[in-house]
Each structure stands twice: as structure tokens, then as C-alpha cells.
C-alpha positions, 0 to 999 in steps of 0.5 A: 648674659640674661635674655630680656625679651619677657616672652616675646621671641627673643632677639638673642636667638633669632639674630642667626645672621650670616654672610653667604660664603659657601654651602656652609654658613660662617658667622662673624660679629662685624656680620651681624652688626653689619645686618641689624638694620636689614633684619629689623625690615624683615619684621615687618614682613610675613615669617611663617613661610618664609624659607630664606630672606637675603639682602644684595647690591650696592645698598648693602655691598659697597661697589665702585662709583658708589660712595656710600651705600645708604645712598641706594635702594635696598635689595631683598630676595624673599623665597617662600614655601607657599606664595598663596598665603604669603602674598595673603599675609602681606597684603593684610600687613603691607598693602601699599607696597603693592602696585594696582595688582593688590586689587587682584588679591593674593591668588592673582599676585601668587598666579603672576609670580608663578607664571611669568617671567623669571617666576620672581615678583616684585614691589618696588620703592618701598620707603623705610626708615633705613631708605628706599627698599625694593624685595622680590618674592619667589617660591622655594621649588622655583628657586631650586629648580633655577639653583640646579638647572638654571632654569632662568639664571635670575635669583641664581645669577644673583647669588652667584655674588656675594649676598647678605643671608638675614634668614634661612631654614636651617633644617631644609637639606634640600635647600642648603645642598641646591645653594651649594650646586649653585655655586660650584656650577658657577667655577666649573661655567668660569673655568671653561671660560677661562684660559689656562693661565688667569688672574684672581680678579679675572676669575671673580669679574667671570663668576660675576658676570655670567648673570649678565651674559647676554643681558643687553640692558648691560649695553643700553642703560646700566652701568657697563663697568658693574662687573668691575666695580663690583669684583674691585669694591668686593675682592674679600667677599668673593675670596670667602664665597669661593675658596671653599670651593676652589679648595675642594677643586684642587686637583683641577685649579690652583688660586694664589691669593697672595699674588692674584693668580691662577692657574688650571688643568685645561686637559680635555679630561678636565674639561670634560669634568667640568662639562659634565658638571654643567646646570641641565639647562646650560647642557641643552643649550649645548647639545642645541648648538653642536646639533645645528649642522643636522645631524643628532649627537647625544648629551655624552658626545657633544660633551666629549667633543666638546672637551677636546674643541678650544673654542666651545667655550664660545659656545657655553657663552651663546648657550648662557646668552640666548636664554637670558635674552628670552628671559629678559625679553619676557620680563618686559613684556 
């Protein structure tokens, strides 16, 4: 078919739209069509340092209790490599997206995103033609920083769910192989949660939530059945984002999708596989814990006994807690 865009950049090639499924991307044309009004936003937004721009939530993935999706806001995750100059460009192309910040120009905005909270900043009930629309700048480095160590578990968390790539770098390794980490980090964090014997959907409901892991306004003022109603309106994305996975982990657990269940090694050499393979962060909260009675093990003991103690999972999910709480608590600050 002959490209008709006549000099401009052709649509033809810049329509490279995926749906995360794993490291490895797998593009479908029910993908693409499902895309089109996302990626005709992010014309409006700066490109030259935009490194991956991708869409989540119910205003893109259908979850229980939402009967049409065009009903909600939007989401999008913009990660730049300089936010000095996107925040720059933006503000030139789409200043009223911003708060009264916008006064401080684009080195204070860039200034506030790097250095508070969860290192994301956000314009909010931004108004398109497709409906409302809420987008959250981050800087590649820290996004990777959280991808491998779960620095704050905010944009890492996220795309621990199935998310809707509209663009990525295709030549950044690094990038690719730290979306990788992530979610492997997800199913070893999952398996040590869960007993030896599970459920597919309890498996998916555990990598889901392990974002919301601590996060009181889970209790006080969101919806306490999102886990569910995202894992049961979505069981076929989270299959497409994990098998590879999960496949690639064989030797430690088996997942029947025909009968929804699983089963794994909950050896302590298995365990302390999947210790071992623990973020950095999710580590050190770890060794915090185990220490608390005074004396001063190092990372390699804590993980060994912990392998061989039933109950550490209770604290992988204290671990997981307390610096989700620190996290939120400095967001709303």
C-alpha cells in the first residue's frame, strides 16, 4: 500500500503500538486499532525526549463495576530522558494543563518532580477530545532506579498490571531489559507469598496488589474490591504479560490455564532462589526486620534463613508496607 503522508512523518511508521506483554513486545492489529485514539494524544505532547509513553487504567482496560470505559479519565505515564526540557517544550505547547506551578517555569516543575515524592509529576483534568485525561512525567533514570530496586514501587507497581505501550525507544537495551527485571521481580515477590498450592486468579490478584501493599487509601477512600475487579475484567492481559514468564520459570512453577491452577517448589532451596532474586530495596527491608532483635546478620544469612522460615513471607509483605506508607504519606504532603 502506497504511504500518503507527503513529507510529514508517516503515520504508517510511527503506528509501532504495542501491548506490554512481556520484555519482549508482540504486536496484534485488535492492539493497534484499540490504540489509535491514545496515540492521536500524544501528538499534542513534546517527542524528542520522550523515551516511553504508555496508557493504564479503567480509561483504557475494562475492570468490574465500570460499564464503559470511555466513562473514566484516562491515564498516561510519559518517561522523558531530560525533564528540564520537556517541561520546557510543554509548557510552550500546553500550558494550561498545568496548576499555578506553570509560574514557576520549567526548571521548577522538573526541580519538584525530581525531588518529591515518588519522583512523578502530574497535570490533572486535562480535557480532549477522547475525555478527561490525567498524564504523570518521570525521568528514564528514575524510572529505572524503581524498575530494579523498587525505589518507591510507584510507576513500577503500575506496570506490574497490564499497560497500553503507545511508544517506546526501541534501541534503549537498558530500558527494555530493566521492564524485564520488573516484572520477573513481580512472580518471585508473588510466589513467596503464596502457598504451595494456588489459584491462577490468586496468583494474578498477588501481582496486582503488591502495589497496593500498605496503601491505606485501599482502606479509606478507593474502591477495596480494585484488585478483583481488575484480575476478573482482565485474566487474558495478565496471561499475555506473565506466561513468558512463568514459562521461563518452570523449574520452580507450573500454571494450568485450563484449570486455573498452580502449583510450586516451596523448597528453602527454591525460596531462597526467589529471595535472592528479591528488588534491592525489598532486600533491605528484609535485613531491617530480621536484625530488629540487635544482633547483625548479613544480606546472605537473613536470606538463608529466611528460606528455610514459613512465616517470612509475613515479612516481605511488612517489608513491601512500611516504604509504601513513607511513600504515600510524602505524596500528600
Amino acid at each position: 500500500m502506497e504511504c500518503r503522508c507527503k513529507g510529514r512523518t508517516p503515520k504508517c511508521l510511527s503506528l509501532t503500538i504495542v501491548l506490554k506483554q512481556s520484555a519482549t513486545d508482540t504486536v496484534n492489529l485488535s492492539v493497534l486499532f484499540m490504540s489509535l485514539p491514545y496515540h492521536r494524544i500524544l501528538q499534542s505532547f513534546p517527542k524528542e525526549s520522550l523515551s516511553l509513553a504508555f496508557a493504564y487504567g479503567s480509561g483504557v482496560f475494562k475492570q468490574l463495576g465500570h460499564k464503559n470505559i470511555r466513562d473514566n479519565m484516562m491515564d498516561f505515564i510519559f518517561v522523558v530522558r531530560d525533564p528540564v526540557e520537556w517541561h520546557k517544550e510543554n509548557l510552550s505547547l500546553n500550558s494550561k494543563h498545568y496548576s499555578f506551578l506553570r509560574y514557576g517555569g520549567h526548571h521548577f516543575l522538573a526541580n519538584m518532580q525530581e525531588n518529591w515524592g515518588a519522583r512523578v509529576y502530574f497535570n490533572t483534568l486535562v480535557n480532549t477530545q477522547n475525555g478527561l485525561l490525567k498524564y504523570g512525567v518521570i525521568s528514564r533514570q528514575s524510572l529505572i532506579t524503581d524498575l530494579l530496586d523498587w525505589d518507591t514501587l510507584y510507576v513500577a507497581g503500575r506496570l506490574h498490571k497490564p499497560v497500553l505501550i503507545i511508544q517506546q525507544d526501541a534501541v534503549d537495551e537498558e530500558l527494555k531489559n530493566s521492564l524485564k527485571i520488573n516484572v520477573y521481580s513481580a512472580i518471585h515477590t508473588a510466589l513467596l507469598m503464596l502457598p504451595e498450592s494456588f489459584s491462577e486468579k490468586q496468583l494474578f490478584e498477588m501481582l496486582a496488589g503488591l502495589s497496593y501493599t500498605g496503601d491505606f487509601r485501599m482502606m479509606v477512600g478507593e474502591d477495596q474490591n480494585k484488585v478483583f475487579n481488575i484480575v476478573s475484567a482482565q485474566t487474558q492481559e495478565f496471561r499475555k504479560l506473565y506466561s513468558p514468564v512463568l514459562k521461563d520459570l518452570n523449574e520452580y512453577v507450573i500454571i494450568d490455564h485450563i484449570r486455573g491452577t498452580g502449583e510450586q517448589d516451596t523448597s528453602p532451596p527454591a525460596r531462597l532462589y526467589h529471595l535472592s532474586m528479591l528488588p534491592k530495596r525489598l532486600q533491605l527491608k528484609l535485613l531491617k526486620e530480621w536484625n530488629k532483635d540487635g544482633r547483625s546478620r548479613d544480606m546472605e544469612d537473613v536470606l538463608r534463613a529466611a528460606a528455610h522460615d514459613p512465616d517470612s513471607s509475613d515479612l516481605i509483605i511488612k517489608g513491601s508496607n512500611s516504604y509504601l506508607v513513607i511513600l504515600i504519606l510524602k505524596t500528600d504532603q
